[in-house]
C-alpha positions in Angstrom: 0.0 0.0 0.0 1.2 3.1 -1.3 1.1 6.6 1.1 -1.2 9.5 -0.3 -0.1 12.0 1.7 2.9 12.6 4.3 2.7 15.4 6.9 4.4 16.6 10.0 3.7 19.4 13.0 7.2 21.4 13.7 7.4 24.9 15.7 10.8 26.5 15.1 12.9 28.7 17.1 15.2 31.5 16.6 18.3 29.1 17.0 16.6 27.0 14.1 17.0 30.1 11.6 20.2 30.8 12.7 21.8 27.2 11.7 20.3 27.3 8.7 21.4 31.0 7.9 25.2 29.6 9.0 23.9 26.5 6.7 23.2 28.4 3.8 25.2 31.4 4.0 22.1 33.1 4.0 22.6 35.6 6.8 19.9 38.2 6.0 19.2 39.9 9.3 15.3 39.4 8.3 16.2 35.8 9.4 18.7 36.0 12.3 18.1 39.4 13.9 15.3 39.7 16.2 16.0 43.7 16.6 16.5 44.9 13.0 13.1 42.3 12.2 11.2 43.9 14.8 11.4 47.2 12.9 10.3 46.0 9.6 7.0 45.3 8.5 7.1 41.6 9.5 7.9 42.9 13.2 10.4 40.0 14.2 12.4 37.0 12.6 11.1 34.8 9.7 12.2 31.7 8.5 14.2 31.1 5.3 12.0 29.9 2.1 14.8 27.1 1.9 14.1 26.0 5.1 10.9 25.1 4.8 11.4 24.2 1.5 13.8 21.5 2.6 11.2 20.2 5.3 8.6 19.5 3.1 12.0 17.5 0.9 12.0 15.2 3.7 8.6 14.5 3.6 8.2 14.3 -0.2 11.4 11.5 0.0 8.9 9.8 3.0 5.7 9.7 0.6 8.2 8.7 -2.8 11.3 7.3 -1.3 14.4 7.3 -3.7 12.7 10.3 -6.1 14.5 12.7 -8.2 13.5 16.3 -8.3 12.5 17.4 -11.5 10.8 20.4 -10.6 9.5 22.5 -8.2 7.4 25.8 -8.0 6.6 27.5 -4.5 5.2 31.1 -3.3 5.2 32.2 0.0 2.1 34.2 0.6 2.6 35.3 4.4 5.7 34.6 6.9 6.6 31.7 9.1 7.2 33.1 12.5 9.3 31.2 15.1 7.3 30.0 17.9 4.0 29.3 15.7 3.6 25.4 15.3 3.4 25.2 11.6 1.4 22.2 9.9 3.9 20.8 7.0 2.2 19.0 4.2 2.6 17.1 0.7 0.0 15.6 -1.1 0.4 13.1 -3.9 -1.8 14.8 -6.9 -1.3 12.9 -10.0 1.2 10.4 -11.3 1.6 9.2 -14.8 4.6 7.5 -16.9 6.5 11.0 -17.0 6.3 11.4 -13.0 4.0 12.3 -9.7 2.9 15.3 -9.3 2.9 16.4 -5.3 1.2 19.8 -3.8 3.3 21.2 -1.2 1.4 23.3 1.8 2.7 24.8 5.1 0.5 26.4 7.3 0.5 27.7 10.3 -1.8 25.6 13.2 -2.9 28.1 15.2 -4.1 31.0 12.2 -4.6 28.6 9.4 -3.2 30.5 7.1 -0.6 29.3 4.2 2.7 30.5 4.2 3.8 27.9 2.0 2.0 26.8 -1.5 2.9 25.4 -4.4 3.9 21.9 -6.2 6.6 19.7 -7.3 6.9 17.1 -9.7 9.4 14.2 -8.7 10.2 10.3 -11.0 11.8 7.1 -9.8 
C-alpha cells in the first residue's frame, strides 16, 4: 500500500533560523536578527523559504522514497514566525509515466493560514 499523503507538525525557534542561515550562507538579518526584524514590516524574525522548502523534501522523499526532483514551484504568501507550530504537508496529486505530481502546503496551526504553496513534480 502506497502513502497518499505525508505530513508533520514542527514549531521553530530562533536558534533554528540561525543554523540554517550559518547552513546556507544566507545571513539576512530578516532571518537572524530579532531587533532589526522587529522594525520591519514583519515585526520580528522569519524563516528562510529554503528551510521550509527543505522540510517539506523530507517529507516528499517519505511519501516517494528514492525520487529525483525534476521540478518544483513555491510562493510564499505570508511569513513563518518562530514560535508558531506550523502544519507541514505534501500531497500526492497525479502520477503518470513522466512522473507524480505532489502539492506542497505549510501552514500555520494556530491562524490557518498558508505560508507555503505550491507543487513539485518528482520520477523514480
Amino acid at each position: 500500500m502506497s502513502l497518499e499523503a505525508a505530513t508533520l507538525e514542527r514549531t521553530f525557534c530562533q536558534s533554528d533560523f540561525d543554523r540554517f542561515a550559518r547552513l546556507s550562507g544566507d545571513d539576512n538579518p530578516i532571518h537572524t536578527d530579532p531587533e532589526f526584524s522587529a522594525r520591519t514590516h514583519f515585526g520580528r524574525t522569519v524563516a528562510h523559504g529554503l528551510l521550509l522548502c527543505s522540510v517539506l523534501r523530507g517529507l516528499i522523499e517519505k511519501l516517494t522514497p528514492g525520487c529525483v526532483l525534476l521540478e518544483q514551484s513555491v510562493m510564499f504568501p505570508a511569513p513563518t514566525f518562530t514560535g508558531e507550530s506550523m502544519h507541514f504537508s505534501v500531497q500526492l496529486m497525479e502520477s503518470d509515466s513522466t512522473g507524480t505530481q505532489l502539492s506542497l502546503e505549510v501552514k500555520c496551526v494556530t491562524s490557518g493560514e498558508i505560508t507555503c504553496q505550491g507543487y513539485c513534480k518528482v520520477t523514480k
